[in-house]
Structures are given as C-alpha cells and as structure tokens.
mmCIF file of the N, C-alpha and C atoms, coordinates in Angstrom:
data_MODEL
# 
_entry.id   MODEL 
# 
loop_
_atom_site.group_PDB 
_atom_site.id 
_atom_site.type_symbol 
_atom_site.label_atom_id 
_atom_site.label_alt_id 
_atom_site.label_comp_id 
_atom_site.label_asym_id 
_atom_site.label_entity_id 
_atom_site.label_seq_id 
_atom_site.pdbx_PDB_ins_code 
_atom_site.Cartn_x 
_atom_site.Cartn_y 
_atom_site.Cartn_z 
_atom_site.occupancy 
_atom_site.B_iso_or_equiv 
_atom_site.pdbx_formal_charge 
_atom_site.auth_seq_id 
_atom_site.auth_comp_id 
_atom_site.auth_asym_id 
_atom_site.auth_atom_id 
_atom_site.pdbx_PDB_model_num 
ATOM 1   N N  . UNK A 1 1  ? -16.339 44.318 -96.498 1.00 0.00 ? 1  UNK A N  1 
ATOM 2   C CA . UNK A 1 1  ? -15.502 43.771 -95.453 1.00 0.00 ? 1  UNK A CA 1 
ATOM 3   C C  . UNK A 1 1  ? -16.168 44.027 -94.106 1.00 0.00 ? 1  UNK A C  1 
ATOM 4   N N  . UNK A 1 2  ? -16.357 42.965 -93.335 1.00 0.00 ? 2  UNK A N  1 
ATOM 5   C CA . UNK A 1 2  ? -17.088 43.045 -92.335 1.00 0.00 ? 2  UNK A CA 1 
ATOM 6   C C  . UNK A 1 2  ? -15.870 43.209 -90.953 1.00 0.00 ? 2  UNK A C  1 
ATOM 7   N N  . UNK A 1 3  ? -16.449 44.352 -90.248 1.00 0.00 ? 3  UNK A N  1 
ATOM 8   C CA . UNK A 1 3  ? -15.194 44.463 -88.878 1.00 0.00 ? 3  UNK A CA 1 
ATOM 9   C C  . UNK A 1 3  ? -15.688 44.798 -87.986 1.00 0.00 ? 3  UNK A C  1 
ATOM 10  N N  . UNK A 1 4  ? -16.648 43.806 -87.840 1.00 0.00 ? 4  UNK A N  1 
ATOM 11  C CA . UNK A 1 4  ? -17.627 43.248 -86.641 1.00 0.00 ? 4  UNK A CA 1 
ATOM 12  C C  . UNK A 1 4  ? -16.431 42.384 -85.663 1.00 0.00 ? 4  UNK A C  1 
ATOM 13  N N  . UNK A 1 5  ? -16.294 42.547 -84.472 1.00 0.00 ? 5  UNK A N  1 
ATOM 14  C CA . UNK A 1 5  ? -15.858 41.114 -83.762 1.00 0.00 ? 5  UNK A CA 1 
ATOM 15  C C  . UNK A 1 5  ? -16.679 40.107 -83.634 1.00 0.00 ? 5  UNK A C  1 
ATOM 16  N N  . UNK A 1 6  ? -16.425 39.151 -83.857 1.00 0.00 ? 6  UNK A N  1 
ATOM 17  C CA . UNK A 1 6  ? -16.828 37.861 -83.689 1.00 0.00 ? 6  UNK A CA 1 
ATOM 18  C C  . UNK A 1 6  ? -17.265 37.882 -81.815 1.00 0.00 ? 6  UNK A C  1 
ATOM 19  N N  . UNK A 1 7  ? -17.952 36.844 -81.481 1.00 0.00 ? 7  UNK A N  1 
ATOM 20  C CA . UNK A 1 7  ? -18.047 36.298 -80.217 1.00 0.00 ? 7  UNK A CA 1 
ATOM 21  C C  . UNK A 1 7  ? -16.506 35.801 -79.422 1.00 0.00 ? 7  UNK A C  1 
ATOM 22  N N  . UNK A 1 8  ? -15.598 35.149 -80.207 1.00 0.00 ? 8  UNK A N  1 
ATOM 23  C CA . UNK A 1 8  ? -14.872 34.912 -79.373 1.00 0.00 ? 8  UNK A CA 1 
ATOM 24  C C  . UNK A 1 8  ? -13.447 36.192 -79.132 1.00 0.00 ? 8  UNK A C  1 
ATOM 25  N N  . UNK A 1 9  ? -13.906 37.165 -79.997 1.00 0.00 ? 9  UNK A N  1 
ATOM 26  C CA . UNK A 1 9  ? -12.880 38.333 -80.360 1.00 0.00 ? 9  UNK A CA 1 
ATOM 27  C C  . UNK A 1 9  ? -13.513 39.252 -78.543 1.00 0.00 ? 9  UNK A C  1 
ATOM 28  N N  . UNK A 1 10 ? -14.624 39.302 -79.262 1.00 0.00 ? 10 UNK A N  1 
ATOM 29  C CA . UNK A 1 10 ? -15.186 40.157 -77.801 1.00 0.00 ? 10 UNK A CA 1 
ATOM 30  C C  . UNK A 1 10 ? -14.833 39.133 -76.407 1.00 0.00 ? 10 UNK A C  1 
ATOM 31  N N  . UNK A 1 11 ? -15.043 37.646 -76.457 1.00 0.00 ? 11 UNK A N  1 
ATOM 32  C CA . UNK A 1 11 ? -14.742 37.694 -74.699 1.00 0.00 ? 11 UNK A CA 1 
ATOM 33  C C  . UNK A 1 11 ? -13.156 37.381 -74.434 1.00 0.00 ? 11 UNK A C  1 
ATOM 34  N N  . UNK A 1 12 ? -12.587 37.471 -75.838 1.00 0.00 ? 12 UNK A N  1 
ATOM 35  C CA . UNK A 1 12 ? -10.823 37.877 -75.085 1.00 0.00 ? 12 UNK A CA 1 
ATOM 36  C C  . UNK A 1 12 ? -10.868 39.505 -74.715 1.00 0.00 ? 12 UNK A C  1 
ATOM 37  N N  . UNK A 1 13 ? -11.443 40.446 -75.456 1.00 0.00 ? 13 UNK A N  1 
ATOM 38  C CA . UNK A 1 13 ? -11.316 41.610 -75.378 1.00 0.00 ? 13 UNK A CA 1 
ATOM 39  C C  . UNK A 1 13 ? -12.088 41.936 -74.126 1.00 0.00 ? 13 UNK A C  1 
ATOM 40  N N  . UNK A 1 14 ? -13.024 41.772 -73.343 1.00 0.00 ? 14 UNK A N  1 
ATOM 41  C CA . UNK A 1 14 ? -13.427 41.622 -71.801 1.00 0.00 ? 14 UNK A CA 1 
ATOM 42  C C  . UNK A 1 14 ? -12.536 40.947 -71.205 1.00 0.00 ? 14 UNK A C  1 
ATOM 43  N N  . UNK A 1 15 ? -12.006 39.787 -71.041 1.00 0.00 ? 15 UNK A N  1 
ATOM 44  C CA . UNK A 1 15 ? -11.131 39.074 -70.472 1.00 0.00 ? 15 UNK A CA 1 
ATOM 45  C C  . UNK A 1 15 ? -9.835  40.153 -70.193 1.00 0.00 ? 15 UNK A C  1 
ATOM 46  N N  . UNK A 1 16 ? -9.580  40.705 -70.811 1.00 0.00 ? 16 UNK A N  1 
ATOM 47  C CA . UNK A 1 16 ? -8.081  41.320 -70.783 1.00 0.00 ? 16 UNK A CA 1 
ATOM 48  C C  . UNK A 1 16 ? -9.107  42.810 -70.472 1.00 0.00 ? 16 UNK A C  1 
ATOM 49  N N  . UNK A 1 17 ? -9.822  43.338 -70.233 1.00 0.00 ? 17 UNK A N  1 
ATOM 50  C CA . UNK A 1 17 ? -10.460 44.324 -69.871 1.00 0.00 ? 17 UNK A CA 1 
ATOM 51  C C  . UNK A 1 17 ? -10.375 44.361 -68.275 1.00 0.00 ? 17 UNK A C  1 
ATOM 52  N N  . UNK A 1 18 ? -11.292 42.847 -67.961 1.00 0.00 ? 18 UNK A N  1 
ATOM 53  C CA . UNK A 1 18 ? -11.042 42.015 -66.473 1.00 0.00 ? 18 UNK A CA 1 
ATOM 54  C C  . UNK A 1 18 ? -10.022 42.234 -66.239 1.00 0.00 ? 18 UNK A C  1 
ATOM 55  N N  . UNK A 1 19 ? -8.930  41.647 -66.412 1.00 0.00 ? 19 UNK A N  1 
ATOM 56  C CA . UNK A 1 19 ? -7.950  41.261 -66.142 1.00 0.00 ? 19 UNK A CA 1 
ATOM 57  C C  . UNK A 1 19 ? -7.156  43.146 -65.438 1.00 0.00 ? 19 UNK A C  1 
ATOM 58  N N  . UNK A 1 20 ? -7.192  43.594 -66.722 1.00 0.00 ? 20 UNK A N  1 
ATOM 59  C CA . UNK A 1 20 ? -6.208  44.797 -66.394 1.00 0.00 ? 20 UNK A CA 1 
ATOM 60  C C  . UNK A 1 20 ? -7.216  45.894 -65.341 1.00 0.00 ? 20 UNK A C  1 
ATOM 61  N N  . UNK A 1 21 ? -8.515  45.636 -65.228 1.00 0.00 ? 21 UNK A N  1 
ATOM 62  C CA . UNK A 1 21 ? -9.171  46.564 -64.054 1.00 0.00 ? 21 UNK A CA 1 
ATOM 63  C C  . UNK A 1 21 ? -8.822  46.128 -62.495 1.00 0.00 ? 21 UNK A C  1 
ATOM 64  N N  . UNK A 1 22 ? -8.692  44.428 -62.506 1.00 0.00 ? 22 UNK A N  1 
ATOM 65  C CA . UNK A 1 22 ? -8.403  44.059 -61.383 1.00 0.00 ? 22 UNK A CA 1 
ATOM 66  C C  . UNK A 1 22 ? -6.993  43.926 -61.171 1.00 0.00 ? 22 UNK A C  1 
ATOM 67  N N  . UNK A 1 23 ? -5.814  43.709 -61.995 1.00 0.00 ? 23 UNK A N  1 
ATOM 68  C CA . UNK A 1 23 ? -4.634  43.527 -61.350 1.00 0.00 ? 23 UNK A CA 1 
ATOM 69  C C  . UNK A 1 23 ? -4.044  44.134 -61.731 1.00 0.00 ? 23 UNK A C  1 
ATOM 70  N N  . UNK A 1 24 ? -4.254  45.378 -62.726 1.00 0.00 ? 24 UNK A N  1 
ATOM 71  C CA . UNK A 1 24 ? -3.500  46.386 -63.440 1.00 0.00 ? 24 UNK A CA 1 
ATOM 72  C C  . UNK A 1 24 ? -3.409  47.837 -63.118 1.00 0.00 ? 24 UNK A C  1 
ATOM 73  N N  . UNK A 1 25 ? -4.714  48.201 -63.605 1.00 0.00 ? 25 UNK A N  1 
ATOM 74  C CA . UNK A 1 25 ? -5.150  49.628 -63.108 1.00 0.00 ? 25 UNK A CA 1 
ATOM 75  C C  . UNK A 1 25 ? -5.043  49.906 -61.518 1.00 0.00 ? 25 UNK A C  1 
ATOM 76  N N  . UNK A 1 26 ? -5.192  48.875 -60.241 1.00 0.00 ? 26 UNK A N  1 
ATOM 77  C CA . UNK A 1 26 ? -4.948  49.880 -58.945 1.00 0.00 ? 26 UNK A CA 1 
ATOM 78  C C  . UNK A 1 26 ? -3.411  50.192 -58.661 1.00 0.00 ? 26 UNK A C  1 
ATOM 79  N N  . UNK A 1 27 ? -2.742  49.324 -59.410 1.00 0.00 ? 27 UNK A N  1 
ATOM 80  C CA . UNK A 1 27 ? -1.027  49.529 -59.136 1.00 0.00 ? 27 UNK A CA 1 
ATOM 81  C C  . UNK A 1 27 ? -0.381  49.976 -60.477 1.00 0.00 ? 27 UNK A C  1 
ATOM 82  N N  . UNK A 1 28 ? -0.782  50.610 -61.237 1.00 0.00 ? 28 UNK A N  1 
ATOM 83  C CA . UNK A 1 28 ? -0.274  50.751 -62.314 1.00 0.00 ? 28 UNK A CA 1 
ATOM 84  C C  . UNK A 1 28 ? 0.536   52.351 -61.996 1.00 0.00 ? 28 UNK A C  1 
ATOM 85  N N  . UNK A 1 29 ? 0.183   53.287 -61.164 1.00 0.00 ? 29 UNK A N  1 
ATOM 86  C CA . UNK A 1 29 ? 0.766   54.520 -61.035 1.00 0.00 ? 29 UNK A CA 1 
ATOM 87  C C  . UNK A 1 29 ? 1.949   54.342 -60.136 1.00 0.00 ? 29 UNK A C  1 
ATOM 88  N N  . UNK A 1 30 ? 1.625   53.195 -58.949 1.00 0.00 ? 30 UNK A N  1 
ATOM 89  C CA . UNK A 1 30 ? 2.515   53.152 -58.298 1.00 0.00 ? 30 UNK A CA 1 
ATOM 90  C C  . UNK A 1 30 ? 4.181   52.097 -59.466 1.00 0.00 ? 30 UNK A C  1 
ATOM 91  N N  . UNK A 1 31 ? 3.807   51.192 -59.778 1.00 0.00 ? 31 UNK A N  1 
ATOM 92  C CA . UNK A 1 31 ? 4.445   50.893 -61.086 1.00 0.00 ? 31 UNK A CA 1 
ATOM 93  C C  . UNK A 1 31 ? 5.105   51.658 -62.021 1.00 0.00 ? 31 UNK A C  1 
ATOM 94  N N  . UNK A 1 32 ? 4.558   52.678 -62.091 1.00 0.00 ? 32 UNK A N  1 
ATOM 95  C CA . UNK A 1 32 ? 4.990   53.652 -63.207 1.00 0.00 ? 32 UNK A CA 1 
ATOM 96  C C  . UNK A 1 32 ? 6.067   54.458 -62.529 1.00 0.00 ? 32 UNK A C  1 
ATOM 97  N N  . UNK A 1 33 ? 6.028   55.069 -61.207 1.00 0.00 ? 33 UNK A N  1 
ATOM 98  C CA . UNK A 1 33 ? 6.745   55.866 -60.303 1.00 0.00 ? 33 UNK A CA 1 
ATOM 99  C C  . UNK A 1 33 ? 7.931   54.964 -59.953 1.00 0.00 ? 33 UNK A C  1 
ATOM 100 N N  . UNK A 1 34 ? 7.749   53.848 -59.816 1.00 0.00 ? 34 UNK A N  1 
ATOM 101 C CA . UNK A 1 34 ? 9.233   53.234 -59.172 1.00 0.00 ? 34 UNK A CA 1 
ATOM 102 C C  . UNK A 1 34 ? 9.813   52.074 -60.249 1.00 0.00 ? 34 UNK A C  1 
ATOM 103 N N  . UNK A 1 35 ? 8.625   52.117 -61.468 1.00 0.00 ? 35 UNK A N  1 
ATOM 104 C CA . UNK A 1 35 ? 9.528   51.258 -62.819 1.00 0.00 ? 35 UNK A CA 1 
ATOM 105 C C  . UNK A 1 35 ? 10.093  49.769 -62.990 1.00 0.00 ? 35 UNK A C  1 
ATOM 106 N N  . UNK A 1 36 ? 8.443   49.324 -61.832 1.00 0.00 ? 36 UNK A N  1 
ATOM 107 C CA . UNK A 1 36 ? 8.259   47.838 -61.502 1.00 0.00 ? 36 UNK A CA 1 
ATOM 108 C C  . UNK A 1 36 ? 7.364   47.067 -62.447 1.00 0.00 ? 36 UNK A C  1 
ATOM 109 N N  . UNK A 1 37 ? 7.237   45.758 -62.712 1.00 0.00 ? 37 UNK A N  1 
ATOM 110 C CA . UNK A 1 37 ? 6.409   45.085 -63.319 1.00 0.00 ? 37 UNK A CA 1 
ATOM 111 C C  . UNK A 1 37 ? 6.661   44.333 -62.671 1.00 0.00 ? 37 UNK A C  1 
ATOM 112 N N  . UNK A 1 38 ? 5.970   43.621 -61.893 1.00 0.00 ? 38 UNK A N  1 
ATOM 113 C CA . UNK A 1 38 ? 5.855   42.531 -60.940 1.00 0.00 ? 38 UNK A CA 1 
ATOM 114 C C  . UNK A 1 38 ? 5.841   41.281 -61.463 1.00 0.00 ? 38 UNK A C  1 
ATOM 115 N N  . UNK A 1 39 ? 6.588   40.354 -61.272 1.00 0.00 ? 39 UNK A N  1 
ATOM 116 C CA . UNK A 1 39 ? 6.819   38.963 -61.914 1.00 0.00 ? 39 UNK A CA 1 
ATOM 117 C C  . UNK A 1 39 ? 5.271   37.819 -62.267 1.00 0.00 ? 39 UNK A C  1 
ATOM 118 N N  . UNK A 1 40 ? 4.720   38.541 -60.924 1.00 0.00 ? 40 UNK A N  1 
ATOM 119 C CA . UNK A 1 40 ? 3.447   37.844 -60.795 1.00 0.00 ? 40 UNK A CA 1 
ATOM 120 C C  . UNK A 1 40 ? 2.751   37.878 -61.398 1.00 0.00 ? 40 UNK A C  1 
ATOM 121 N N  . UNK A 1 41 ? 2.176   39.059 -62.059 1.00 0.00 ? 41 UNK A N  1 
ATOM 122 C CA . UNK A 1 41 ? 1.316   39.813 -62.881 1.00 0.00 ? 41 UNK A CA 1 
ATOM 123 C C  . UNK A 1 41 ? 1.389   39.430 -64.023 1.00 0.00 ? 41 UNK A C  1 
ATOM 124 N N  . UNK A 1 42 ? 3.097   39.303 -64.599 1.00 0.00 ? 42 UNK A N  1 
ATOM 125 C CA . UNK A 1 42 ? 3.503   38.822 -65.790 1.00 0.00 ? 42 UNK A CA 1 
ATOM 126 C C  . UNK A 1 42 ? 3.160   37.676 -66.372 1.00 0.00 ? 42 UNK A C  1 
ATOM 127 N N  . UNK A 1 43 ? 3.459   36.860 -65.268 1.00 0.00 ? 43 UNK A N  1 
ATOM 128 C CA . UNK A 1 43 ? 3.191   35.467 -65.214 1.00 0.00 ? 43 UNK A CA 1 
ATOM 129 C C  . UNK A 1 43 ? 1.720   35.111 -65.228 1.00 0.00 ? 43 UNK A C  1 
ATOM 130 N N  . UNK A 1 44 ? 0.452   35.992 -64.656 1.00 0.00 ? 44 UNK A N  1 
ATOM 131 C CA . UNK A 1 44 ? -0.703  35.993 -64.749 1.00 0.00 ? 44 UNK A CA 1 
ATOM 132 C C  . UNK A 1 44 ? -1.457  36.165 -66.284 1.00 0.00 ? 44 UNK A C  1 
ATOM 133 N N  . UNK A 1 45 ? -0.597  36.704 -66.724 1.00 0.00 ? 45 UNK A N  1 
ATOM 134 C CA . UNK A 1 45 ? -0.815  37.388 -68.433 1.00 0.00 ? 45 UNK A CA 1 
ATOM 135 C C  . UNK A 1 45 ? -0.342  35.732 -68.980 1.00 0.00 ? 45 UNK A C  1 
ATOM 136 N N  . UNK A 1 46 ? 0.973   35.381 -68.662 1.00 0.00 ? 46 UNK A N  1 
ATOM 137 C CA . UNK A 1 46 ? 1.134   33.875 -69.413 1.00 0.00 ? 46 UNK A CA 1 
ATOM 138 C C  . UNK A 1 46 ? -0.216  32.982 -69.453 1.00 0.00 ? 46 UNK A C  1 
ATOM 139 N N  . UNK A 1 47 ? -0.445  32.962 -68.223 1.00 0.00 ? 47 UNK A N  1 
ATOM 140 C CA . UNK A 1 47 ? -1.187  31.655 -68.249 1.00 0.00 ? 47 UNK A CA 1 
ATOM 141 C C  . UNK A 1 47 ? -2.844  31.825 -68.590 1.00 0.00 ? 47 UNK A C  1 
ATOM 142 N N  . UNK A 1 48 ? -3.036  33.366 -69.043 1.00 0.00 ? 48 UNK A N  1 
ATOM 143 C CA . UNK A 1 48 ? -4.110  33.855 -69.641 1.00 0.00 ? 48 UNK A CA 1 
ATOM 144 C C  . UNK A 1 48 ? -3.719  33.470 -71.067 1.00 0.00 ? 48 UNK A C  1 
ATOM 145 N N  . UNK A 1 49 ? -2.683  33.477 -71.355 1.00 0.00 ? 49 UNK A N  1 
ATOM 146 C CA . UNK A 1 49 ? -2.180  33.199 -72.916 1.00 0.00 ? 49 UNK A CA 1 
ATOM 147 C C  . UNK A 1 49 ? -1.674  34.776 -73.808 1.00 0.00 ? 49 UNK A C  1 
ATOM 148 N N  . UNK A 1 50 ? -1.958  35.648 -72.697 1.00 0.00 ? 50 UNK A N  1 
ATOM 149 C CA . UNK A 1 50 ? -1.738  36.882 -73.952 1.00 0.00 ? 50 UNK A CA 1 
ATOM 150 C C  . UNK A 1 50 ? 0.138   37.411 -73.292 1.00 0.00 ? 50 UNK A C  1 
ATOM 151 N N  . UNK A 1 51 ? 1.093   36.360 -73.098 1.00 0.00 ? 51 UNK A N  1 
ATOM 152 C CA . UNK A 1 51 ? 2.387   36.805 -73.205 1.00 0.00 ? 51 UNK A CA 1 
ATOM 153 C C  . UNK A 1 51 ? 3.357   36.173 -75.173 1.00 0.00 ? 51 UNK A C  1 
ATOM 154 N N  . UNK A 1 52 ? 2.173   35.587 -75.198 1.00 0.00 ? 52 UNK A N  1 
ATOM 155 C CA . UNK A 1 52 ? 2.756   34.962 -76.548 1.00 0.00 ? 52 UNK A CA 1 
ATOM 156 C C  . UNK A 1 52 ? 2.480   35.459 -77.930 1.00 0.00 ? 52 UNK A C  1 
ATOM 157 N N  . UNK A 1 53 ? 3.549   35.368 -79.171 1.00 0.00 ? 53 UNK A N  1 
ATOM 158 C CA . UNK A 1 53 ? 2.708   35.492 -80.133 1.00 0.00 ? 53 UNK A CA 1 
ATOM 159 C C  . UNK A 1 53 ? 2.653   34.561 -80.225 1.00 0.00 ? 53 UNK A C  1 
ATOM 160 N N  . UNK A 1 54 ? 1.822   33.713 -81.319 1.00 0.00 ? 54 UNK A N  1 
ATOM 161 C CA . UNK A 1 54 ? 1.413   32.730 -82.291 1.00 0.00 ? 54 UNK A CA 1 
ATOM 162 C C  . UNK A 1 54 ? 0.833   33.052 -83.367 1.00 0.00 ? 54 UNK A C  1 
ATOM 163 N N  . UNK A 1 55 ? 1.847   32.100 -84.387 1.00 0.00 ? 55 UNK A N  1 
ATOM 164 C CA . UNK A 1 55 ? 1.992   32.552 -86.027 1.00 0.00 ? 55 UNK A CA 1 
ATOM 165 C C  . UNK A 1 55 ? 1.729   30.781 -86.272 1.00 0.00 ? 55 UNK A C  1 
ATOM 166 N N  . UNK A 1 56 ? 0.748   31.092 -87.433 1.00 0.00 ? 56 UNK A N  1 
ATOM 167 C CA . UNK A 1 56 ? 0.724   29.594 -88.324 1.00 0.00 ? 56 UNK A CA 1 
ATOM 168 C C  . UNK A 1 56 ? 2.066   29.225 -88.747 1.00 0.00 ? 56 UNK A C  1 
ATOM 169 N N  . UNK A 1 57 ? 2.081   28.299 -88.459 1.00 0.00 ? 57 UNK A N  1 
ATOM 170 C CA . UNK A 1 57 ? 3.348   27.592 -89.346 1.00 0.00 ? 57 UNK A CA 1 
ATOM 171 C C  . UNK A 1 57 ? 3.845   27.785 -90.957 1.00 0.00 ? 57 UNK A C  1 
ATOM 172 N N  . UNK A 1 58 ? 2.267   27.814 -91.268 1.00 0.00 ? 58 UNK A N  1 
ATOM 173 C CA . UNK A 1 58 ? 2.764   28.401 -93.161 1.00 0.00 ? 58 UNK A CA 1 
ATOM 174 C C  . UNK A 1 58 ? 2.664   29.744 -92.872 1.00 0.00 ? 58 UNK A C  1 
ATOM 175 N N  . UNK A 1 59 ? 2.791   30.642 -92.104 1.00 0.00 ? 59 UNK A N  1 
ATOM 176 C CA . UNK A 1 59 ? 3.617   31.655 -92.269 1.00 0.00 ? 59 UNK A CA 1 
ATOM 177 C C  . UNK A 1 59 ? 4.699   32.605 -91.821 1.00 0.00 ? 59 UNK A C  1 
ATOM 178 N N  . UNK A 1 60 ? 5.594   31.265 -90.942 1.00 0.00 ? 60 UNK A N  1 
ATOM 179 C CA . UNK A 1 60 ? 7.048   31.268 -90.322 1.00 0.00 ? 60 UNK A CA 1 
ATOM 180 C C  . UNK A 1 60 ? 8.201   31.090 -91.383 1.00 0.00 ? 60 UNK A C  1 
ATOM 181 N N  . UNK A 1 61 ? 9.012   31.758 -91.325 1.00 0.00 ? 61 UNK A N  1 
ATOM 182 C CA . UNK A 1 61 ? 10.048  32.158 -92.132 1.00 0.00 ? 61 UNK A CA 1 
ATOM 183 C C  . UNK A 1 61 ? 10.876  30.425 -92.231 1.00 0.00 ? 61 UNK A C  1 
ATOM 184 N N  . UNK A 1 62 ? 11.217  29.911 -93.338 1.00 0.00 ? 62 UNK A N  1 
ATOM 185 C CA . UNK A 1 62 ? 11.621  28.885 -93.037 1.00 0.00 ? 62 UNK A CA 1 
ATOM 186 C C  . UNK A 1 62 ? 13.267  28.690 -92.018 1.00 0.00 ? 62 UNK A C  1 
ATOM 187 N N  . UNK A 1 63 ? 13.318  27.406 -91.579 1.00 0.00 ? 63 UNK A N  1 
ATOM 188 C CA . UNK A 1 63 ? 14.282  27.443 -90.848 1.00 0.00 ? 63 UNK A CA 1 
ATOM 189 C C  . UNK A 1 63 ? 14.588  28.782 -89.366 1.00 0.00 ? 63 UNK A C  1 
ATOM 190 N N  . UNK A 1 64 ? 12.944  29.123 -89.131 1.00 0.00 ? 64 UNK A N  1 
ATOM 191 C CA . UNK A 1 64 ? 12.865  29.595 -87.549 1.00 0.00 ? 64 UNK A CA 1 
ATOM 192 C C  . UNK A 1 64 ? 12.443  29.071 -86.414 1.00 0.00 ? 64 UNK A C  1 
ATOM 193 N N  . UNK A 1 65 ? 11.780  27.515 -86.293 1.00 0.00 ? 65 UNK A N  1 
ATOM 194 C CA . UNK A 1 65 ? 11.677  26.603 -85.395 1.00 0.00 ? 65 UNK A CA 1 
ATOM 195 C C  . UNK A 1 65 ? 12.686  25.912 -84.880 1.00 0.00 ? 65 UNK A C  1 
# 
C-alpha cells in the first residue's frame, strides 16, 4: 500500500498551509482570547473549497439529497 501523496494531495496540503500562515496564524491568539471566528475568513475557506464535505453519490445514504 502506497501512502505517498500524490501531486495534487500535496498542493491542497500547501494551499491550506498558505492559507492558514497568512490569514490564520497572526490572529489566531487574539481569536482564541475573545472566541471570534471572523465571517470573512470563513467565507475565505468556502471559496477555497475546504468548508465542504463531498461524498460520491454511491456512497450517500439513500433518500439524503
């Protein structure tokens, strides 16, 4: 069993590396102290794609769409 990442495994895993050094990590203590998550940020994660799951269809429970 090979558990190598692939090429496209590694540049989501930089991408979200990016992501959380620049808009995560300098406000993340102050975040933590007053128990904010900023709408923006959230919304920055959407449109990166990593607020979602996604499941194949053949393996959704029937009658959950």
């Amino acid at each position: 069993m090979d558990f190598e990442l692939d090429d496209a495994h590694l540049q989501v895993r930089q991408m979200v590396r990016d992501f959380c050094e620049e808009e995560v990590k300098p406000f993340a203590r102050k975040w933590d102290e007053t128990g904010e998550f900023p709408f923006a940020t959230v919304k920055k994660l959407g449109e990166l794609g990593l607020m979602g799951v996604t499941v194949p269809e053949e393996l959704e429970a029937p009658g959950s769409t």
